[in-house]
C-alpha positions in Angstrom: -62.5 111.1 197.5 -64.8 111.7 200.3 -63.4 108.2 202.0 -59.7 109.4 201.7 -61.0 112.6 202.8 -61.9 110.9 206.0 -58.8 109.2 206.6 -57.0 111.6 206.4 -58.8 113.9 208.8 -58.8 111.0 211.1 -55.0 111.2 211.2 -54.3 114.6 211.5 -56.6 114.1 214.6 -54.3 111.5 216.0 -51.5 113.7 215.3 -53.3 116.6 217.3 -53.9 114.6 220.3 -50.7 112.9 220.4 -48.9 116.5 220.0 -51.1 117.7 222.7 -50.3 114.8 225.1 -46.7 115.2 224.5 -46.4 119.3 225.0 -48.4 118.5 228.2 -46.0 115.6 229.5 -43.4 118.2 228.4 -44.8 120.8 230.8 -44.8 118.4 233.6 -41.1 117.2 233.6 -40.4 120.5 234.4 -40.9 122.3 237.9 -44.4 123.7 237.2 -46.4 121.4 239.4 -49.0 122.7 241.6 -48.4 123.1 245.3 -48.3 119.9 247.4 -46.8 117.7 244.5 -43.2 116.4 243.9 -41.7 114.5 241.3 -38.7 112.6 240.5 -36.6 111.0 237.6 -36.4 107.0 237.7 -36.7 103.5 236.3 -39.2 100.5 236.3 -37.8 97.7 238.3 -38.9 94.6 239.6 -37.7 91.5 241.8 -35.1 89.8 240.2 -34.4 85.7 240.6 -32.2 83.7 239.9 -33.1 79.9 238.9 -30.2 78.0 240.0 -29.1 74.7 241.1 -29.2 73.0 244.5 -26.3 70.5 243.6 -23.5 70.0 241.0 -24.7 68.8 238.1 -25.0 68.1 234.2 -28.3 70.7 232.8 -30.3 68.0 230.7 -32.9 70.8 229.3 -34.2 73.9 229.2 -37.8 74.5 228.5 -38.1 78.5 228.7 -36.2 81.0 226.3 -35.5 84.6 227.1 -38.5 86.7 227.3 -41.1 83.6 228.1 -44.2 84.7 230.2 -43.7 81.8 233.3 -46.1 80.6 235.8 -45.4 79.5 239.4 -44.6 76.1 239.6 -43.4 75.9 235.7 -40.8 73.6 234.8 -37.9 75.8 233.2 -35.3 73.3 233.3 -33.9 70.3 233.8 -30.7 68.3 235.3 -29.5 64.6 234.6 -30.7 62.7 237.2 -28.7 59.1 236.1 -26.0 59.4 239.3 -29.4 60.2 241.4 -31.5 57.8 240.1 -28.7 54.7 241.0 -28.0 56.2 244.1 -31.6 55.8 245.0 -31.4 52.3 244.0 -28.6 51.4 246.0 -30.8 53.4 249.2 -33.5 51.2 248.5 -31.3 47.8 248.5 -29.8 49.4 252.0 -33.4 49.7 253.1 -34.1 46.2 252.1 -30.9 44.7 254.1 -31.2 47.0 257.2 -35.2 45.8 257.6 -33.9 41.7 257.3 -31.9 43.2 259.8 -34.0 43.7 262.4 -35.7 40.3 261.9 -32.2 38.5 262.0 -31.8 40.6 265.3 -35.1 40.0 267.3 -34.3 35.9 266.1 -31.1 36.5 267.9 -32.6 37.5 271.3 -35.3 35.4 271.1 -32.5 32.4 270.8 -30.4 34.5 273.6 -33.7 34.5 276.0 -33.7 30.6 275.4 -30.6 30.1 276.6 -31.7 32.1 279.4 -34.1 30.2 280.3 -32.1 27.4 279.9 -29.4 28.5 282.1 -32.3 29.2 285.0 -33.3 25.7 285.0 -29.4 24.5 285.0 -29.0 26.7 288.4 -32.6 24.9 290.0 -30.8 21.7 289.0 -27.9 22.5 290.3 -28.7 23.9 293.0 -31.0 20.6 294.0 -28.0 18.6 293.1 -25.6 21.5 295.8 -28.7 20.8 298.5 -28.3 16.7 298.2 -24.6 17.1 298.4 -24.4 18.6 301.6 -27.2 16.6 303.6 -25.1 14.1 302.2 -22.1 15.3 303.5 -23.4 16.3 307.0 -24.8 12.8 307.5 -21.3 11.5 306.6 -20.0 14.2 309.1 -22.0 12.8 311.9 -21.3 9.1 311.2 -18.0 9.2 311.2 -17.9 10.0 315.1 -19.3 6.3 315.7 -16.8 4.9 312.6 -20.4 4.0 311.1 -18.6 5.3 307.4 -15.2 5.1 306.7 -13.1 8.2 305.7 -13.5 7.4 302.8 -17.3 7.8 301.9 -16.8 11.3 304.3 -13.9 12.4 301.6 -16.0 10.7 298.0 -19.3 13.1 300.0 -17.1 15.9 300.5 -16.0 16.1 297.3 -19.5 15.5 295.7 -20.6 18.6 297.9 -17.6 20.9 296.1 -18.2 19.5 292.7 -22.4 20.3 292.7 -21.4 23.4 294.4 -18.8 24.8 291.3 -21.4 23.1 289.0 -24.0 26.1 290.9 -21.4 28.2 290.3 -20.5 27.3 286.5 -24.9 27.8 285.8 -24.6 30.9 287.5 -21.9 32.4 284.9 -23.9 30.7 282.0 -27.0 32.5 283.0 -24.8 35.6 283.5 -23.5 34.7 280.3 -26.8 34.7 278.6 -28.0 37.7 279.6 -25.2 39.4 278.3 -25.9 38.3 275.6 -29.4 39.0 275.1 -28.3 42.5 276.1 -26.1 42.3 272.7 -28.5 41.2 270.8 -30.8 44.0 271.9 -27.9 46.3 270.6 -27.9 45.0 267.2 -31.6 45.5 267.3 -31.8 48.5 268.3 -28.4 49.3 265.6 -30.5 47.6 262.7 -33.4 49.7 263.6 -31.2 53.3 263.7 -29.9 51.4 259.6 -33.2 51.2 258.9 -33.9 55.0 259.6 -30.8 56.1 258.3 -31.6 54.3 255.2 -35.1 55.9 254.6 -33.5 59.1 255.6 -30.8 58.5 252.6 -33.9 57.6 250.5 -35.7 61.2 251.2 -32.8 62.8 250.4 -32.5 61.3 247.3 -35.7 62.4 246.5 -35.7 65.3 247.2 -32.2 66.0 245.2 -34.2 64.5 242.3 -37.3 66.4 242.7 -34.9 69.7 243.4 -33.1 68.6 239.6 -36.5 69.3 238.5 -36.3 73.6 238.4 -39.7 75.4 238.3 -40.9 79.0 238.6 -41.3 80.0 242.2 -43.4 83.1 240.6 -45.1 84.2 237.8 -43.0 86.0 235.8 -40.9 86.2 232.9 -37.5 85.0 231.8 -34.9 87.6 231.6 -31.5 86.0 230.4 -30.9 82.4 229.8 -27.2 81.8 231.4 -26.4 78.1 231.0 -26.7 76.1 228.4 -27.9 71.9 227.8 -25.1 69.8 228.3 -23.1 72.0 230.5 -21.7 71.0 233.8 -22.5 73.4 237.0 -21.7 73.6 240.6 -23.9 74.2 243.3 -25.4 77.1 243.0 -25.0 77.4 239.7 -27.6 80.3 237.5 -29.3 78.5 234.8 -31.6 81.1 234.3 -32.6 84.7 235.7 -36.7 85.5 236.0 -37.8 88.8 236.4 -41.1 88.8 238.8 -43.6 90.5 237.7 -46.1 91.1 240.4 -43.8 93.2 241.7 -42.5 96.3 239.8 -42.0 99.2 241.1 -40.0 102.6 240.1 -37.2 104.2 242.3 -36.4 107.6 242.6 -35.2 110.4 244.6 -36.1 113.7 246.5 -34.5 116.2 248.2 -35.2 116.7 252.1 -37.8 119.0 252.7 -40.1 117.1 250.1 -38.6 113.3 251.0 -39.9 114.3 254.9 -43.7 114.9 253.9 -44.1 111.5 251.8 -46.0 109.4 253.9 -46.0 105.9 252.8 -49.3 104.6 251.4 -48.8 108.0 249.0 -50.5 108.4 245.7 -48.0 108.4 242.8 -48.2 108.6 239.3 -46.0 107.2 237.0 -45.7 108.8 232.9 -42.8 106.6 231.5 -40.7 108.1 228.2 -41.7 105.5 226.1 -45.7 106.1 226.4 -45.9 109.6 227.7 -49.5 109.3 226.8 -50.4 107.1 229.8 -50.2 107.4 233.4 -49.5 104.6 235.8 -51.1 104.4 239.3 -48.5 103.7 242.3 -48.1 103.7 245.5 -45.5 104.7 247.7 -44.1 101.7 249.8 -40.2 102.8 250.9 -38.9 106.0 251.9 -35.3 105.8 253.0 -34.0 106.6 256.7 -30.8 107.7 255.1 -29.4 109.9 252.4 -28.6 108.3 249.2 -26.0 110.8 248.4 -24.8 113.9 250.1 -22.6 117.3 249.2 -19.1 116.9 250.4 -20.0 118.7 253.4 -23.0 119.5 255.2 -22.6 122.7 257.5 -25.5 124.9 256.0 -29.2 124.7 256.4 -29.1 125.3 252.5 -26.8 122.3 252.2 -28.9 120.2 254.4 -31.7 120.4 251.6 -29.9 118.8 248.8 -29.5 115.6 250.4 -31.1 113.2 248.6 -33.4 110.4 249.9 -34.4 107.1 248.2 -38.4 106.8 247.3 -39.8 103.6 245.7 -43.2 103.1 244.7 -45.3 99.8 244.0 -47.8 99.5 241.0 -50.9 97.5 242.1 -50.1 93.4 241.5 -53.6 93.3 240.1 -52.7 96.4 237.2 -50.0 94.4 236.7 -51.8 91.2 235.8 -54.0 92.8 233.6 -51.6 94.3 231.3 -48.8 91.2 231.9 -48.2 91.5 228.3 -47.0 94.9 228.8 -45.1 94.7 231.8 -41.5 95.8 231.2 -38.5 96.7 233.2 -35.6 99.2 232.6 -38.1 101.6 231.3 -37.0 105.2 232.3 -40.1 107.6 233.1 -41.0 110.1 235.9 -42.8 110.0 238.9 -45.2 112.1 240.4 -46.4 112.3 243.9 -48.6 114.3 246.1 -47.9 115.3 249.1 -50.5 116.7 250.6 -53.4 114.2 250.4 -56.1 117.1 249.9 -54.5 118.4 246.5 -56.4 117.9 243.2 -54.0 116.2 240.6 -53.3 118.2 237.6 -55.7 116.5 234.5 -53.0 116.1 232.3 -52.5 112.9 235.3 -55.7 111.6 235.5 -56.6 111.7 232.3 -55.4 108.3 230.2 -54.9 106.4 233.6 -54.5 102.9 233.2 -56.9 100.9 234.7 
């Protein structure tokens, strides 16, 4: 008896309190807050993401259901990588061909550099043979003053000197010729080297597409709605799933001018959401809009200058949040309190049950 007693004391306790914290969160959602303190209705929010893909394609997997606690770097899904996969085969065989490439090139100017060298020592020879020729000719020249050589030997020397002469020329357009031709063959080189980079360049963008079929968290967080399904076909761009980020909720809401123009950002706020009156959430204030939200239909009046409405948004600490991860929610509606003037006490029925 004395055991049930006890339990039952215990609960009318916990009724007490809880009564107690309620009639108190009651008497703060009305206007009776002490001077230099404002408050507001809102909402938890947080960052919202979207895990999509970078290219059209078939989803393969997905490893996270709605309402999974993700990490950054997590793989959530993943896309058939088959097309990918052979297209990086065939870059790699491209690769292959455009590096024999080179090597078939540089053989080619090494052979044009030959015939270079070839076509220099046809001109000395030439040449030699042009210089013969015409002491030749010169001496026939001479001797046929005294009718020492007939006109004939004069005419066979003569033509001897124009035949070594166009054989000069003829080594002269082969050397040309040749170097031309090394010039091309320097072309291709330089053309197989620019297929070489263009096939490692088709190579790390196949990688990359593959490693980008691979979708991970980009924060921790947790999964929201699952949009796609496996075996569905997507376009670029395409939401597989949405992650709601979690080291960075906040609450919005709103106050009228004369109190929206002494919040200074870096303000204290306290946040008491409907669903667990009994606890109050540390914030801080980290936006204050430059503009009204929403306006009268006219503004002409001092008194009507006051209801415009400006946009507040405070940020709960990214190490509370951690803490209670578990607990982290969005969508929740609650109040927000904020003071003002930075030498007012809080009320206790704010710093008492303060999560830590």
């Amino acid at each position: 008896m004395a055991s049930n007693r006890k339990r039952w004391l215990i609960a009318l306790l916990a009724v007490a309190l809880g009564a107690g914290g309620y009639f108190a969160w009651q008497k703060l959602k009305g206007d009776n807050l002490p001077p230099g303190f404002a408050s507001g209705n809102g909402r938890i929010e947080a960052v919202e993401i979207d895990i999509a893909t970078k290219a059209p394609g078939r989803i393969r997997d997905i490893l996270a259901r709605e309402g999974d606690l993700v990490s950054v770097g997590q793989v959530l899904a993943q896309m058939d990588t088959v097309q990918l996969e052979a297209q990086y085969r065939q870059a790699q065989a491209q690769l292959r061909r455009a590096t024999i490439g080179i090597d078939t090139a540089k053989s080619l100017v090494t052979q044009r550099e030959a015939e270079k060298k070839t076509a220099t020592a046809v001109i000395a020879q030439r040449s030699a043979e042009l210089d013969a020729a015409d002491r030749k000719l010169q001496r026939s020249e001479q001797l046929i003053r005294t009718n020492a050589v007939s006109q004939q030997v004069l005419d066979d020397d003569r033509a001897a000197a124009n035949g070594a002469r166009a054989a000069v020329a003829a080594a002269e357009a082969q050397l040309a010729a040749s170097e031309a031709a090394i010039s091309a063959a320097g072309a291709q080189v330089v053309d197989a080297e620019a297929a070489v980079e263009a096939a490692k360049a088709a190579i790390e963008s196949i990688k990359a597409d593959i490693t980008d079929s691979t979708l991970r968290a980009p924060r921790d967080g947790r999964v929201q709605f699952r949009v796609a399904q496996p075996g569905e076909v997507l376009t670029a761009g395409g939401r597989v799933l949405n992650l709601v980020d979690l080291s960075e909720v906040y609450m919005t809401f709103f106050l009228p001018t004369a109190q929206a123009g002494r919040v200074a950002i870096g303000s204290e706020v306290r946040l008491v959401l409907d669903a667990a009156p009994q606890w109050v959430i540390p914030a801080k204030a980290t936006f204050v809009a430059n503009v009204a939200q929403f306006t009268p239909k006219t503004v002409e009046t001092e008194e009507e200058r006051q209801k415009l409405m400006f946009r507040i948004r405070a940020h709960i600490p990214p190490e509370l949040l951690r803490r209670h991860i578990e607990q982290v929610k969005t969508g929740l509606p609650g109040r927000a309190f904020i003071r003002l003037d930075p030498n007012a006490e809080w009320p206790a029925r704010l710093t008492e049950h303060l999560v830590k």
